[in-house]
N, C-alpha and C positions, 0 to 999 in steps of 0.2 A: 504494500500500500504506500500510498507517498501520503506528506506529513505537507500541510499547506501552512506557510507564517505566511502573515501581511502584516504590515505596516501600513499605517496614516499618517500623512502629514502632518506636524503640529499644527500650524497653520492653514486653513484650505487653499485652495487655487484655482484661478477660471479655467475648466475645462475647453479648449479651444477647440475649434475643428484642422484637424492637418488629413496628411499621408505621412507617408513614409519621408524619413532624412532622404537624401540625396546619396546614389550609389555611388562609389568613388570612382566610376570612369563619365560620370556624368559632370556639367559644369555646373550644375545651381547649386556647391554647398550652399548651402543656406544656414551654417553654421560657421562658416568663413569669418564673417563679419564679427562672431562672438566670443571666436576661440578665444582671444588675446585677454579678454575679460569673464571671460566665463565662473571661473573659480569665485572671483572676488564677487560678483553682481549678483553670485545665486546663495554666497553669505550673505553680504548685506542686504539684500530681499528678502531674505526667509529668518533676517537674525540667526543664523548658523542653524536651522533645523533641517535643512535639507542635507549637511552634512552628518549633522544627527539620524535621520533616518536610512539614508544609506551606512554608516556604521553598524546600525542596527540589524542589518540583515545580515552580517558577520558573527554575530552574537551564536555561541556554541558550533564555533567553527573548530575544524580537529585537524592540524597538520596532517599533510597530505591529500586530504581529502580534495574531488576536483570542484574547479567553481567554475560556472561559465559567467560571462556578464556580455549583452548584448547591448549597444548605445551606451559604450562604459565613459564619458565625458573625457573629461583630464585622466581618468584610471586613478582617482584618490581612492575609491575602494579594493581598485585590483592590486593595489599596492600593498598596501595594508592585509589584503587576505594570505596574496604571498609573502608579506615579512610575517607572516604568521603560520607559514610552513604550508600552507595550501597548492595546488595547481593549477594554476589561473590560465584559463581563454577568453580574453578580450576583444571582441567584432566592432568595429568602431566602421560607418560607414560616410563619415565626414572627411574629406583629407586636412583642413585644417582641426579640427579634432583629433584627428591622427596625430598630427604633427606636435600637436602638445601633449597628448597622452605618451608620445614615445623620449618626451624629453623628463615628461615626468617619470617614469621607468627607470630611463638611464641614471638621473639623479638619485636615485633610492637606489642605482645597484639591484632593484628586484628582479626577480624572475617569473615574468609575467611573458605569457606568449600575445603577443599585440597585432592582430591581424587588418587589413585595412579593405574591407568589404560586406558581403551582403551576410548576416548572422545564419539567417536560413541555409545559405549553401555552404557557409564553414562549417555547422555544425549538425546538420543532417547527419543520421541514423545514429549519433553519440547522444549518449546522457551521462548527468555529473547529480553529483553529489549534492552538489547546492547550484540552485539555478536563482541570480541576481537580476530583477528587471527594477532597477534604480531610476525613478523619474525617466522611464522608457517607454511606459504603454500611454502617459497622455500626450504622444506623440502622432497617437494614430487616430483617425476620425472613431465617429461610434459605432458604425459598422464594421470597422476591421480590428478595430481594438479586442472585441472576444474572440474572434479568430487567433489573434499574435499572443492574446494570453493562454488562449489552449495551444498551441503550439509550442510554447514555451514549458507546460508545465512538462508535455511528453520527452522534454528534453530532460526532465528531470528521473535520475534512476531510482529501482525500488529501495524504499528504506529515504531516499531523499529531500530536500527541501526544496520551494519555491520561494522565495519572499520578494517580497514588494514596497518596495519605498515609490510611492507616486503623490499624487494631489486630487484632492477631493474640492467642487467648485463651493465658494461661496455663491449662494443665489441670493439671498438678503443679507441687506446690515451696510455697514457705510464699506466694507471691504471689497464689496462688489465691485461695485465700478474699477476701482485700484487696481485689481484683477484684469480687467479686462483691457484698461491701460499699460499694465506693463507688457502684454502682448501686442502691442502695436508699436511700442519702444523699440529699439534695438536688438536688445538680448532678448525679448519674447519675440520678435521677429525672425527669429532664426528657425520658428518651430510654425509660423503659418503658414 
């Protein structure tokens, strides 16, 4: 049987409408424009909880054991799983994403396998130990989002975990709006 964690966001977040990131031989990253500030804008936005909630899905992690993470960011959690003896595979399908997930790697000395493409075809017919979808499924509209979340848990093997660090939308209260603003900004513009 598999073993489902999830996680909430402390904070909620406007659920947008997207697709898919940009495949790396296509030219719209659309994550381009954010890489450079990505780390710091999704601290000070969420007051550090989005790094809290991705931590959290680390929580009773066992050296060795495999972690996949698909849309792994900067790779601040693939880092952290492998200085924690784990066996990280990282699908990042951004090339400027890539680009800073691989400088973030090199500077830790981790041993993270950091692949720059499409998650579904890296990691077809494999399943891992702990399957990471970090602020990854409110990426995809609402129709394809329960598709990529079953998809993802089959990547998960028996006896394994799924966990979820995502965002849940404010619909009332003065947060709303705010929400929906910062996806027209910059760094939420990377994800419509």
């Amino acid at each position: 049987s598999r073993t489902l964690s999830v996680v909430a966001h402390e904070s909620a977040s406007y659920h947008h409408p997207t697709t898919m990131a940009p495949h790396p031989d296509r030219e719209d990253d659309l994550y381009g424009s954010a890489a450079a500030v990505y780390d710091l804008a999704t601290t000070l936005w969420s007051g550090g909880a989005i790094w809290r909630t991705r931590a959290w899905c680390l929580e009773g992690l066992r050296p060795e054991e495999s972690v996949f993470i698909p849309g792994p960011g900067s790779c601040r959690t693939a880092v952290l799983a492998a200085e924690r003896g784990a066996r990280v595979l990282a699908v990042e399908r951004s090339p400027a994403m890539h680009r800073l997930a691989q400088r973030r790697i090199e500077r830790a000395g981790a041993n993270v396998e950091l692949v720059l493409g499409d998650w579904e075809e890296v990691a077809a017919g494999r399943t891992f130990d702990l399957v990471v979808a970090e602020h990854f499924l409110n990426v995809f509209d609402g129709a394809r989002m329960p598709w990529v979340r079953e998809a993802l848990i089959r990547r998960v093997a028996p006896g394994g975990r799924f966990a979820i660090a995502d965002f849940r939308p404010v619909v009332h209260g003065p947060l709303a709006p705010l929400q929906r603003l910062h996806h027209l900004i910059p760094l939420g513009g990377c994800s419509l």
